[in-house]
Jmol script that loads the backbone (N, CA, C; Angstrom):
load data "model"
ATOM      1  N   UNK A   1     108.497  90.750  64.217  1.00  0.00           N
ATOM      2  CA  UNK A   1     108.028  90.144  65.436  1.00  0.00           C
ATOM      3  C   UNK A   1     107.403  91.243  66.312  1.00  0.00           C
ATOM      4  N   UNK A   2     106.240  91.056  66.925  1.00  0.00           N
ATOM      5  CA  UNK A   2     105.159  91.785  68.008  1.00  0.00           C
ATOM      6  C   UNK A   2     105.964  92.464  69.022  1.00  0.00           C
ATOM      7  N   UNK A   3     106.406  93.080  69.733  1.00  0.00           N
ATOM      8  CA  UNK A   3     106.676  93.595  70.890  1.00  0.00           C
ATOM      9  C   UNK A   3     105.593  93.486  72.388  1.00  0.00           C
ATOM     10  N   UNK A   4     105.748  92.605  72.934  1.00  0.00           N
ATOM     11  CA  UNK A   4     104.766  92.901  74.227  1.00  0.00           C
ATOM     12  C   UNK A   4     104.569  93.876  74.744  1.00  0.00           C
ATOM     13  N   UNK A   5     103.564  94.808  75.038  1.00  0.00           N
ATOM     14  CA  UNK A   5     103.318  96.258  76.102  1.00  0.00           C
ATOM     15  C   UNK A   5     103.970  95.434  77.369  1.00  0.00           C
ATOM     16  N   UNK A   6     104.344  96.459  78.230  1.00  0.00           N
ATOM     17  CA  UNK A   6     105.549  96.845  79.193  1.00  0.00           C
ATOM     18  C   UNK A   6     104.777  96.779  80.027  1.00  0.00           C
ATOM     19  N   UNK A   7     104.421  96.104  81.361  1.00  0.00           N
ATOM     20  CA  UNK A   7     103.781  95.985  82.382  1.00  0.00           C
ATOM     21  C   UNK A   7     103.878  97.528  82.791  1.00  0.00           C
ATOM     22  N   UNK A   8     103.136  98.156  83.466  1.00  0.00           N
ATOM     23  CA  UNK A   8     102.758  99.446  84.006  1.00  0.00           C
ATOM     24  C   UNK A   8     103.428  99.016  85.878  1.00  0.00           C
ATOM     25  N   UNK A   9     104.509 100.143  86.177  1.00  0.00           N
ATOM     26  CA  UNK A   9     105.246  99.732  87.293  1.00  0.00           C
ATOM     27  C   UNK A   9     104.391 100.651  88.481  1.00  0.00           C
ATOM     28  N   UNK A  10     104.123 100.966  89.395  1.00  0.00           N
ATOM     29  CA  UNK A  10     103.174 101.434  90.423  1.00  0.00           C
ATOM     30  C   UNK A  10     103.591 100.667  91.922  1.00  0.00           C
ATOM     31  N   UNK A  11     102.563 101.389  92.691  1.00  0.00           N
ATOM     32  CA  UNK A  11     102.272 100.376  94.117  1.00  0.00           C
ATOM     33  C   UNK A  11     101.069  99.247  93.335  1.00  0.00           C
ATOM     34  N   UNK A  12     101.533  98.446  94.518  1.00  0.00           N
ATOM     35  CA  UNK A  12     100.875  96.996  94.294  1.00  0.00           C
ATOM     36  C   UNK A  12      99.072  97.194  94.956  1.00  0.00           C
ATOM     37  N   UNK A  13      98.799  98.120  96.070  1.00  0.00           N
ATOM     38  CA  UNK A  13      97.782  98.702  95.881  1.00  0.00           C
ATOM     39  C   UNK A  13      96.973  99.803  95.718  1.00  0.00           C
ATOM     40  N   UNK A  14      95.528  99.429  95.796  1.00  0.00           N
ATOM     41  CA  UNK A  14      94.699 100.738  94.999  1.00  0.00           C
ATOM     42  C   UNK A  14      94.684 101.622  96.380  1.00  0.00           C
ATOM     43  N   UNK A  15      95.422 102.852  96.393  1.00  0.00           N
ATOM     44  CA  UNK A  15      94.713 103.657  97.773  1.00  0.00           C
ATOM     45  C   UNK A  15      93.038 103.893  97.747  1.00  0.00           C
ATOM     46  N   UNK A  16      92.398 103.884  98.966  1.00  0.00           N
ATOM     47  CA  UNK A  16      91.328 104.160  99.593  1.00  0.00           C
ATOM     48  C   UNK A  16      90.584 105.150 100.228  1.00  0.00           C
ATOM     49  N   UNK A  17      90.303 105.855 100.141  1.00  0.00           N
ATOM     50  CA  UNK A  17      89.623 106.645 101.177  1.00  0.00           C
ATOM     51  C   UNK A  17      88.115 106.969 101.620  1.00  0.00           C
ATOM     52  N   UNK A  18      88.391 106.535 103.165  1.00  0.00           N
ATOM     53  CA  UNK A  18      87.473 106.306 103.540  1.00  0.00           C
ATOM     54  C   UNK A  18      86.293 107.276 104.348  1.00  0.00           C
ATOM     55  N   UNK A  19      85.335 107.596 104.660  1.00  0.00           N
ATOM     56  CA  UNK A  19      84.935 108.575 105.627  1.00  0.00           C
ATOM     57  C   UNK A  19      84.277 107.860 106.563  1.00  0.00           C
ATOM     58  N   UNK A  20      84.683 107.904 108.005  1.00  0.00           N
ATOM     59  CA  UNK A  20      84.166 107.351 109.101  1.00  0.00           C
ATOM     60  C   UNK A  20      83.364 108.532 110.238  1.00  0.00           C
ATOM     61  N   UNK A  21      82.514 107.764 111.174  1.00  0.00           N
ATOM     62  CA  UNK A  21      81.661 108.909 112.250  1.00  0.00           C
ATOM     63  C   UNK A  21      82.972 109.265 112.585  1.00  0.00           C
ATOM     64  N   UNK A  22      82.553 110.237 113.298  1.00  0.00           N
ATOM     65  CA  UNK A  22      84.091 110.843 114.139  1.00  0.00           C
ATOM     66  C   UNK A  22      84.235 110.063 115.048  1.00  0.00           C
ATOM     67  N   UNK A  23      83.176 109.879 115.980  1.00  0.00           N
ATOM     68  CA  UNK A  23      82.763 108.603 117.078  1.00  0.00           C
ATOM     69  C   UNK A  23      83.821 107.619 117.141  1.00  0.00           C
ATOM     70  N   UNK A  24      83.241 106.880 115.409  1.00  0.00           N
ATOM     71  CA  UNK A  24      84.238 105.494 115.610  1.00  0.00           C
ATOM     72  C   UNK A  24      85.711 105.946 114.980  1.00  0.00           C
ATOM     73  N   UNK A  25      85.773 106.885 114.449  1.00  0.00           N
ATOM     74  CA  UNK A  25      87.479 107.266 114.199  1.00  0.00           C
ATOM     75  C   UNK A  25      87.671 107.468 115.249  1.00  0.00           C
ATOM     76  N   UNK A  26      87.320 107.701 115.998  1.00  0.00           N
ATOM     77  CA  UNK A  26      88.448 108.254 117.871  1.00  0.00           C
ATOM     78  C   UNK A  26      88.097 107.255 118.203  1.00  0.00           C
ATOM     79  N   UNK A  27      87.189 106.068 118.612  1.00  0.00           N
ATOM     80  CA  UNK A  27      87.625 104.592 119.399  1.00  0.00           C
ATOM     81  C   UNK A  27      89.045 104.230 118.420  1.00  0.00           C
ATOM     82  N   UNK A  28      88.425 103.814 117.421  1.00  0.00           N
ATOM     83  CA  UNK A  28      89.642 103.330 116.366  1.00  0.00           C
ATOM     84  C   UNK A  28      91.125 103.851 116.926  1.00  0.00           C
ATOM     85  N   UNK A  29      90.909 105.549 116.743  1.00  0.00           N
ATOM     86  CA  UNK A  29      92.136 106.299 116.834  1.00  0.00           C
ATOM     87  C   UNK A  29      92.966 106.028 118.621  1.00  0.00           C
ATOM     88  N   UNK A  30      91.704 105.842 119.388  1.00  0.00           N
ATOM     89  CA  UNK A  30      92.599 105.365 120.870  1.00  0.00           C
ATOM     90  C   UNK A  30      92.988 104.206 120.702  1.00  0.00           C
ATOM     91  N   UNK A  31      92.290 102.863 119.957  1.00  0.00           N
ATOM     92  CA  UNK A  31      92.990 101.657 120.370  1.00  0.00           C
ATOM     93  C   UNK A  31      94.445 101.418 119.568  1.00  0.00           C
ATOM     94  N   UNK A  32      94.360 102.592 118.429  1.00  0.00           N
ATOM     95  CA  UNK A  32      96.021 102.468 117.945  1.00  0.00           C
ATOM     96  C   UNK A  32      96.953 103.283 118.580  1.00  0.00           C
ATOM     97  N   UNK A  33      96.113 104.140 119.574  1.00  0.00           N
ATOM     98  CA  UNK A  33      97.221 104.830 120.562  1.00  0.00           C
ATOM     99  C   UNK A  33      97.773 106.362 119.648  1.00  0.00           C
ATOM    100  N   UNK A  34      96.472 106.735 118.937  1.00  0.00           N
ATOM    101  CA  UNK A  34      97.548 107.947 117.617  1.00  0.00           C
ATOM    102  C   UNK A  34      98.459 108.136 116.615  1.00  0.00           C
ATOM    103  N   UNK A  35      98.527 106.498 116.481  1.00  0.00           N
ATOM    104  CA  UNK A  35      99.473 106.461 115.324  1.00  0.00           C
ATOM    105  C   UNK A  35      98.927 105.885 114.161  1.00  0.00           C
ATOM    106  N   UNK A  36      99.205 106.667 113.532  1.00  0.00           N
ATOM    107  CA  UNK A  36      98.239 106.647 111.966  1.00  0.00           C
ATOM    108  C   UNK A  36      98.698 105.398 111.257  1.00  0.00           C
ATOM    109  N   UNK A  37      99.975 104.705 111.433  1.00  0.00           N
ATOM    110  CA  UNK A  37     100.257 103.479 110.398  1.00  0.00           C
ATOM    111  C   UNK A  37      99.497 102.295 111.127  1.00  0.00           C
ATOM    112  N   UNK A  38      99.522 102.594 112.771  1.00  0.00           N
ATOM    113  CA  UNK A  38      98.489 101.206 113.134  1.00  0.00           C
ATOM    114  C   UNK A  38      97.116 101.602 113.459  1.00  0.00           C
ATOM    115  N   UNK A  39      96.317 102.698 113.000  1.00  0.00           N
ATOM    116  CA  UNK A  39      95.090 103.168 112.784  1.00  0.00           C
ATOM    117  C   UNK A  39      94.836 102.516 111.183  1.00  0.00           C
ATOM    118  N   UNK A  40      95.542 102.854 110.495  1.00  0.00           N
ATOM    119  CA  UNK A  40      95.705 102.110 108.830  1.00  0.00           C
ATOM    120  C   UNK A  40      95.424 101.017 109.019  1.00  0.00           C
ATOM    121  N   UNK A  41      96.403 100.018 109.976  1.00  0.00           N
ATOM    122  CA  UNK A  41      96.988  98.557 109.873  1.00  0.00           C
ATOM    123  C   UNK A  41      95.666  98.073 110.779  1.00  0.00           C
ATOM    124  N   UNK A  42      95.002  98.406 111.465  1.00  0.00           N
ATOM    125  CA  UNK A  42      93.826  97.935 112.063  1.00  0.00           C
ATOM    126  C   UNK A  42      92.680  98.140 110.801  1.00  0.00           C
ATOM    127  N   UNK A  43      92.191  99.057 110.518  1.00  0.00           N
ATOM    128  CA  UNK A  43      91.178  99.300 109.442  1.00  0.00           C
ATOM    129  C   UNK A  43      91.414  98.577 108.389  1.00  0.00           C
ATOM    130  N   UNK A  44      92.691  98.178 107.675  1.00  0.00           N
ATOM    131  CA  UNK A  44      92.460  97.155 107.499  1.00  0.00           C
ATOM    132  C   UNK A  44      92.447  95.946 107.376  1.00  0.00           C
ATOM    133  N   UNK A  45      92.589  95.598 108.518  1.00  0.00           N
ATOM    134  CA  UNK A  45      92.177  93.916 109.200  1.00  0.00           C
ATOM    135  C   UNK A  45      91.064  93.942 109.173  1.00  0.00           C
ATOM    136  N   UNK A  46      90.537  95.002 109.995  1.00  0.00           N
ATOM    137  CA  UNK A  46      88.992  94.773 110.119  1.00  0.00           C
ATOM    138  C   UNK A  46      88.251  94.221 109.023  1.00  0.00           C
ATOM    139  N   UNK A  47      88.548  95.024 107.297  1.00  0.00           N
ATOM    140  CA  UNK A  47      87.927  94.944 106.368  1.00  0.00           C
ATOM    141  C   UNK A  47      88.259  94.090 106.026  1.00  0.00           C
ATOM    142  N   UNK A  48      89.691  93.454 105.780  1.00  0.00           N
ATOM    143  CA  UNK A  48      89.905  91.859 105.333  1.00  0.00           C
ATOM    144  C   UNK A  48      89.251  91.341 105.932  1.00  0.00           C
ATOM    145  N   UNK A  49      88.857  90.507 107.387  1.00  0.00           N
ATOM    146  CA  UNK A  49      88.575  89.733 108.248  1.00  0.00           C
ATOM    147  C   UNK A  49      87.130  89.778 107.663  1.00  0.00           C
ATOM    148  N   UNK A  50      86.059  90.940 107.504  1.00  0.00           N
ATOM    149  CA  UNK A  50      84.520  91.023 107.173  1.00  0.00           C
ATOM    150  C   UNK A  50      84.408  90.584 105.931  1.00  0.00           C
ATOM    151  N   UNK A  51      85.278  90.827 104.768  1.00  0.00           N
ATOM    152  CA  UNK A  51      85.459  90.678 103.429  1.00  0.00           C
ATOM    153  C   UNK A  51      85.413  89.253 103.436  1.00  0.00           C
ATOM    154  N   UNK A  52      86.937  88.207 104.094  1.00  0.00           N
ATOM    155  CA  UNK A  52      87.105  87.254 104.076  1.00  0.00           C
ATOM    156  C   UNK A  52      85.446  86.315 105.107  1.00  0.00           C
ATOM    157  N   UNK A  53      84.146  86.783 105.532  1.00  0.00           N
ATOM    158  CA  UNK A  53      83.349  86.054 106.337  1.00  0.00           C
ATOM    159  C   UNK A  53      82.219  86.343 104.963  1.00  0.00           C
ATOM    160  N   UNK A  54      82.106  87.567 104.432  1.00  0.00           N
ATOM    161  CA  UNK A  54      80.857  87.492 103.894  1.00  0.00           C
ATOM    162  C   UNK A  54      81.178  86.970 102.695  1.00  0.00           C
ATOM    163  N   UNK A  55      80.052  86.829 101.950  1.00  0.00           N
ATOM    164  CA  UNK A  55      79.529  86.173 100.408  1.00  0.00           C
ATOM    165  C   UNK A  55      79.029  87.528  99.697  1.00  0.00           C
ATOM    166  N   UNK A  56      79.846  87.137  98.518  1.00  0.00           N
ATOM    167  CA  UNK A  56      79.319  88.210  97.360  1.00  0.00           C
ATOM    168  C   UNK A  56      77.796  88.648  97.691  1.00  0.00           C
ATOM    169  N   UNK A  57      76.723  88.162  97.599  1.00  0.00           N
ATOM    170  CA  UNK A  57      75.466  88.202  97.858  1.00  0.00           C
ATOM    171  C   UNK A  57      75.310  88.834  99.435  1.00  0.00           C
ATOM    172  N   UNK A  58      75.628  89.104 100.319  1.00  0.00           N
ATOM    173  CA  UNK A  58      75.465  89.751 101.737  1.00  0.00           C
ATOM    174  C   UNK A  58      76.638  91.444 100.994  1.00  0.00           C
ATOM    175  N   UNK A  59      77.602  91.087 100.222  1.00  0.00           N
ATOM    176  CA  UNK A  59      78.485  92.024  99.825  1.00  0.00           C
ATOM    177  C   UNK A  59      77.179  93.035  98.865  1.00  0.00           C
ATOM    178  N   UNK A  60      76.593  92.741  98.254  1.00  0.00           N
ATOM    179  CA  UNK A  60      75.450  92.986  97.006  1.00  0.00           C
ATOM    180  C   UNK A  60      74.579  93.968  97.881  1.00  0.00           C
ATOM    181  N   UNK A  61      73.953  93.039  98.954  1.00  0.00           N
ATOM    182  CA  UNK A  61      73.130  94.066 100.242  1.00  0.00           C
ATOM    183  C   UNK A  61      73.542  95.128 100.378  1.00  0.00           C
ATOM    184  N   UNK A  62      74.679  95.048 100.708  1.00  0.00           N
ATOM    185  CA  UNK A  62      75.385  96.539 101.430  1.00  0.00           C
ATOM    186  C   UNK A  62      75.234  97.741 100.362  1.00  0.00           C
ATOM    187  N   UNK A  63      75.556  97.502  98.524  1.00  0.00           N
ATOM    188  CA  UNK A  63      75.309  98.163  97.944  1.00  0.00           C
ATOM    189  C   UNK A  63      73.855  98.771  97.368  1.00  0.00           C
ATOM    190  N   UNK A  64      73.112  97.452  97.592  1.00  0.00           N
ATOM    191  CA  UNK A  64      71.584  98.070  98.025  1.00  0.00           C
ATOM    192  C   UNK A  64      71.159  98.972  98.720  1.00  0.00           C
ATOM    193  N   UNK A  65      71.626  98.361 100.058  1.00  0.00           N
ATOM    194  CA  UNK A  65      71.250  99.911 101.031  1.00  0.00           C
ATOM    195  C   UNK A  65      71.867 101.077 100.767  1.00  0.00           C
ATOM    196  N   UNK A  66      73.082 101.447 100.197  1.00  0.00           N
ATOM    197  CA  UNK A  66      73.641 102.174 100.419  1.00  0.00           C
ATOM    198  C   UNK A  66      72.873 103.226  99.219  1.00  0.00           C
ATOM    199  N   UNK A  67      72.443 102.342  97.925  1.00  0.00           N
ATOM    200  CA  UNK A  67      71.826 102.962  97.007  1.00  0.00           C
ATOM    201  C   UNK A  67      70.304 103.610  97.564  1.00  0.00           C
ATOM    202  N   UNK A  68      69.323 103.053  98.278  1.00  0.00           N
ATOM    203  CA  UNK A  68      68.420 103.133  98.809  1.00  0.00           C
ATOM    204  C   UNK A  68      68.449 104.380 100.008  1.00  0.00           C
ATOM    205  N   UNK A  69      69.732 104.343 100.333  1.00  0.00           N
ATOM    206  CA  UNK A  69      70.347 105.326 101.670  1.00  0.00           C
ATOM    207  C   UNK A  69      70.317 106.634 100.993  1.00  0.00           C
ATOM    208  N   UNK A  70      70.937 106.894  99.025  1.00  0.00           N
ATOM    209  CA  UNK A  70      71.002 107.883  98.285  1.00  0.00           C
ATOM    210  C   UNK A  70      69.718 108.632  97.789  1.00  0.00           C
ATOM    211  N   UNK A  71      68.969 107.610  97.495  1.00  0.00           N
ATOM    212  CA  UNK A  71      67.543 108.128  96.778  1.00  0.00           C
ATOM    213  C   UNK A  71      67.074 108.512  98.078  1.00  0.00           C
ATOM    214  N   UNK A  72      66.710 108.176  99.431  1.00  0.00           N
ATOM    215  CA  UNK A  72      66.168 108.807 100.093  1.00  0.00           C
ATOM    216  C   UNK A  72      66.404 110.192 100.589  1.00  0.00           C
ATOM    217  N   UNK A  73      67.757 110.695 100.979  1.00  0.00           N
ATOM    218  CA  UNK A  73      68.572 111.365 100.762  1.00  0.00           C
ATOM    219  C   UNK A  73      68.276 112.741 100.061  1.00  0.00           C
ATOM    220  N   UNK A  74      68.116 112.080  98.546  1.00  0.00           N
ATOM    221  CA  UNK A  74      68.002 113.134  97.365  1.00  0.00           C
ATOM    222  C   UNK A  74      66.823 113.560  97.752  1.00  0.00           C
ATOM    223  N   UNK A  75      65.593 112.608  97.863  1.00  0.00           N
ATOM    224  CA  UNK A  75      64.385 113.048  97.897  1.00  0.00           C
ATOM    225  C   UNK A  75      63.796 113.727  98.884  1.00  0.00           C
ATOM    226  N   UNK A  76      64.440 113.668  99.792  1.00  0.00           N
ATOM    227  CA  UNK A  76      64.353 114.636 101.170  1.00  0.00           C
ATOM    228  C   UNK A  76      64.835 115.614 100.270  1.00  0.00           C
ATOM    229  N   UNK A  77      66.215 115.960 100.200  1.00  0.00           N
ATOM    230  CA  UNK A  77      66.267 117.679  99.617  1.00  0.00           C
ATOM    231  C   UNK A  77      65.944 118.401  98.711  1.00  0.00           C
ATOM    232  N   UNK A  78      64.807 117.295  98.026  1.00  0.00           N
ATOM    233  CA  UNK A  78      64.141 117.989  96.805  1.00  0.00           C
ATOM    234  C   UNK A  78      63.027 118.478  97.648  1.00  0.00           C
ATOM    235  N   UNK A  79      62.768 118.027  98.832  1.00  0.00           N
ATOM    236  CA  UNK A  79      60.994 118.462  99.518  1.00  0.00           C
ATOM    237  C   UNK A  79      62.085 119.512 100.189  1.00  0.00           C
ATOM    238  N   UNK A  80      62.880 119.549 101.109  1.00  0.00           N
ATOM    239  CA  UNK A  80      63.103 120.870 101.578  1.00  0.00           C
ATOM    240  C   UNK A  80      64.483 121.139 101.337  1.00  0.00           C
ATOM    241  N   UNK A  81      64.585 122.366 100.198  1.00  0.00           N
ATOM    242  CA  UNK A  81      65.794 122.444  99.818  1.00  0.00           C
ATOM    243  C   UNK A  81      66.172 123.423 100.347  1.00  0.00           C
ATOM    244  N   UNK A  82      67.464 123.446 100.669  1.00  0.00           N
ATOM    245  CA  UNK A  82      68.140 124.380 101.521  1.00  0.00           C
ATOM    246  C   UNK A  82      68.836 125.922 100.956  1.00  0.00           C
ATOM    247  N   UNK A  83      68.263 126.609 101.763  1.00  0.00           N
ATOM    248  CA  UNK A  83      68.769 127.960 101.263  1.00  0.00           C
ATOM    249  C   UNK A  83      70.051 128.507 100.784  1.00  0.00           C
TER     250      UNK A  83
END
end "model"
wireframe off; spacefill off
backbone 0.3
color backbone group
């Protein structure tokens, strides 16, 4: 008789990391008052709440631009590359 593989035991989620302006990390960081578990616990609501409004297809955009954001990017530092 087969043996089933053993579920893999872990946290239940994937950690994240994110990079924000400094700008909006310090609004962020005052409205949780400096505390990093409700700086966490706000960021992400925020992202559930946007996640839970948009459609795969507005979700798709974002990776457009962001790809479009790269090639321009690159192609700037191929015209002036830095010393």
């Amino acid at each position: 008789m087969a043996r089933r593989g053993r579920k893999k035991g872990g946290p239940r989620y994937k950690r994240v990391v994110l990079s924000l302006p400094k700008r909006l990390y310090y609004v962020l960081n005052g409205i949780a008052m400096g505390d990093e578990r409700k700086l966490n616990r706000l960021i992400k609501g925020i992202l559930e709440d946007k996640l839970m409004e948009s459609t795969v297809g507005e979700l798709e955009l974002y990776l457009g631009r962001a790809e479009e954001e790269e090639e321009k990017e690159a192609i700037q530092e191929e015209e002036h590359p830095q010393a």
